[in-house]
C-alpha positions, 0 to 999 in steps of 0.5 A: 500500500502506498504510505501516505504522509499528513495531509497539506490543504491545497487548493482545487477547482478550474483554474489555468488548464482551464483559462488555456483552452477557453477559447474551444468550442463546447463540449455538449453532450460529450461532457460527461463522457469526456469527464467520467474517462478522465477521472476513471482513467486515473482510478484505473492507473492507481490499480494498475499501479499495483500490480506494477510498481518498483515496490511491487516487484521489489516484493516479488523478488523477496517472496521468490528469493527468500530461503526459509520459505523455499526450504519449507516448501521444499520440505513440505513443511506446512508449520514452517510454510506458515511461519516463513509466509507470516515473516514476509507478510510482516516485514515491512515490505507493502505485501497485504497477503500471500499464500504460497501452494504446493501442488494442490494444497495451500501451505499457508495464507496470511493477510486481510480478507478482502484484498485486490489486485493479485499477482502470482509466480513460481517458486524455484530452489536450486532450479526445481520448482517447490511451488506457487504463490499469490500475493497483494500489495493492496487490499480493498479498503486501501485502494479506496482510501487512496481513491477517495484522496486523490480523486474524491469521486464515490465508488463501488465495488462488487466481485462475481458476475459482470453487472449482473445477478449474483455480484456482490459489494465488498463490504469495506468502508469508505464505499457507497452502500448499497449502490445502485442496483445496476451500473453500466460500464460506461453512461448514466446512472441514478442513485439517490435521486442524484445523475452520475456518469459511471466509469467501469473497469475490470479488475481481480479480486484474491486470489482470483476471479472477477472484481469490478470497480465502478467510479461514480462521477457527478456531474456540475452544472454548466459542464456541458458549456466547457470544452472538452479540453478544458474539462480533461485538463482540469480535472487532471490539474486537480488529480495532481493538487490533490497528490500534492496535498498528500505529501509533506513535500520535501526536497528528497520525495518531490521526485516521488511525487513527481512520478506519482502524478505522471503514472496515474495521470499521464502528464509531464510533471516538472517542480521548481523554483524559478528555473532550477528543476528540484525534480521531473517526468524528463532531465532537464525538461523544458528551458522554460514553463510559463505559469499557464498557457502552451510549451512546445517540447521534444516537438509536441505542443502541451497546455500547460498549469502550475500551482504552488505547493508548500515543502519543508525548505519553501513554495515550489511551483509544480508545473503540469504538461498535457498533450493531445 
């Protein structure tokens, strides 16, 4: 799970990614659809990030490589399986569970119960394979915390069949409950009396099987008169103030922070103050950023929005590039 530190209040809302492409036409009735990619696009990075972190492989490679575990399966030893899995999943690496299988029986599984995101793998000693494992680096409740901060948007989540009869809501806190009774992948849907526009995305639930994560997305007023540029960018501008606020940036994590922003939202991420670069997507980035407006860069054209955030040692400017 990604640890996130005490939060700084930032603000958000429609500022210069917005004041960049005023001059667009009107988005109409794509608004909603434009609006509900963009931030279920991020929603999906962020589970996506957990299958494929440097710190999720980092982690794979300790479970394959740890030797009391491999010995245990070796051996057959389900006590000591049991110990060696419990040592990995209480290390302080970011595993939420793992289960380790010889042949057709689990040795052991330790962890929370309602996990996500699974990965699995073999398990070799001196070239022989000694068995199999499935791990998570996110459970449910954690993927939700994360969402919740860098997004704010609500979500279901249910496992079993696609949209339909038999699925179930994973009862963690933090989701809307009961939700409504059917959600499409992607359109409007009514909960509450209130419209939403859902973003639906398929995902796994530990170890296996169907899990899908549903964002549920409001709709302001005056929406549809945005173009659609100015609708994605700043919904992306605010994705990356809200990441900002999660942080007690400093000059040792801005890089972190940097590479955060750039996974989940797809956009250049530069931090500076006045043209000395403390950290960036690409070394050296561009000469020069203006606050707002266009940069062309590596010979693409991006909008470009900044803010001010707050480190430890002074105000940065985080600049934000957006192409297409």
């Amino acid at each position: 799970m990604i640890a996130l530190l005490a939060a700084v209040a930032l603000p958000a809302g429609r500022g210069a990614a917005a004041a960049a492409a005023a001059k667009e036409a009107a988005c109409g009735a794509a608004a909603p659809e434009t609006l509900a990619r963009t931030i279920g696009s991020v929603a999906a990075h962020i589970y996506a990030g957990e299958v494929a972190s440097s710190e999720t492989i980092k982690d794979r490679h300790q479970v394959e490589a740890y030797a009391p575990l491999l010995q245990a399966l070796a051996d057959d030893d389900e006590a000591a399986a049991e110990t060696a899995v419990t040592s990995l999943v209480y290390s302080h690496t970011h595993i939420v569970r793992l289960r380790v299988i010889r042949g057709s029986k689990v040795l052991a599984d330790v962890g929370g119960p309602y996990i996500l995101a699974p990965l699995s793998g073999t398990l070799r000693l001196h070239g022989r394979t000694v068995g199999r494992y499935v791990m998570s680096v996110q459970d449910d409740v954690g993927y939700v915390k994360i969402e919740t901060r860098f997004i704010g948007a609500p979500l279901v989540l249910r496992v079993g069949p696609k949209n339909g009869t038999g699925a179930k809501n994973v009862p963690v806190e933090g989701l809307v409950t009961p939700g409504p009774a059917r959600i499409p992948e992607h359109g409007p849907v009514t909960y509450k009396h209130v419209i939403y526009q859902a973003y639906s995305f398929k995902a796994s639930a530990f170890p296996s099987g169907p899990l899908r994560i549903s964002v549920l997305v409001p709709l302001p007023a005056g929406l549809a008169r945005e173009s659609c540029t100015v609708i994605r960018d700043s919904e992306l501008e605010v994705v990356a103030r809200r990441i900002a606020g999660q942080f007690s940036l400093t000059p040792g994590n801005l890089q972190t922070y940097v590479d955060l922003v750039h996974t989940d939202t797809g956009g250049l991420l530069y931090a500076r103050v006045g043209s000395l670069q403390l950290a960036g997507t690409t070394q050296p980035g561009p000469a020069r950023l203006p606050a707002s407006g266009s940069v062309r860069y590596r010979g693409v054209s991006y909008r470009v929005a900044s803010f001010q955030a707050p480190t430890n040692v002074g105000t940065v400017r985080i600049y934000q590039l957006l192409a297409g």
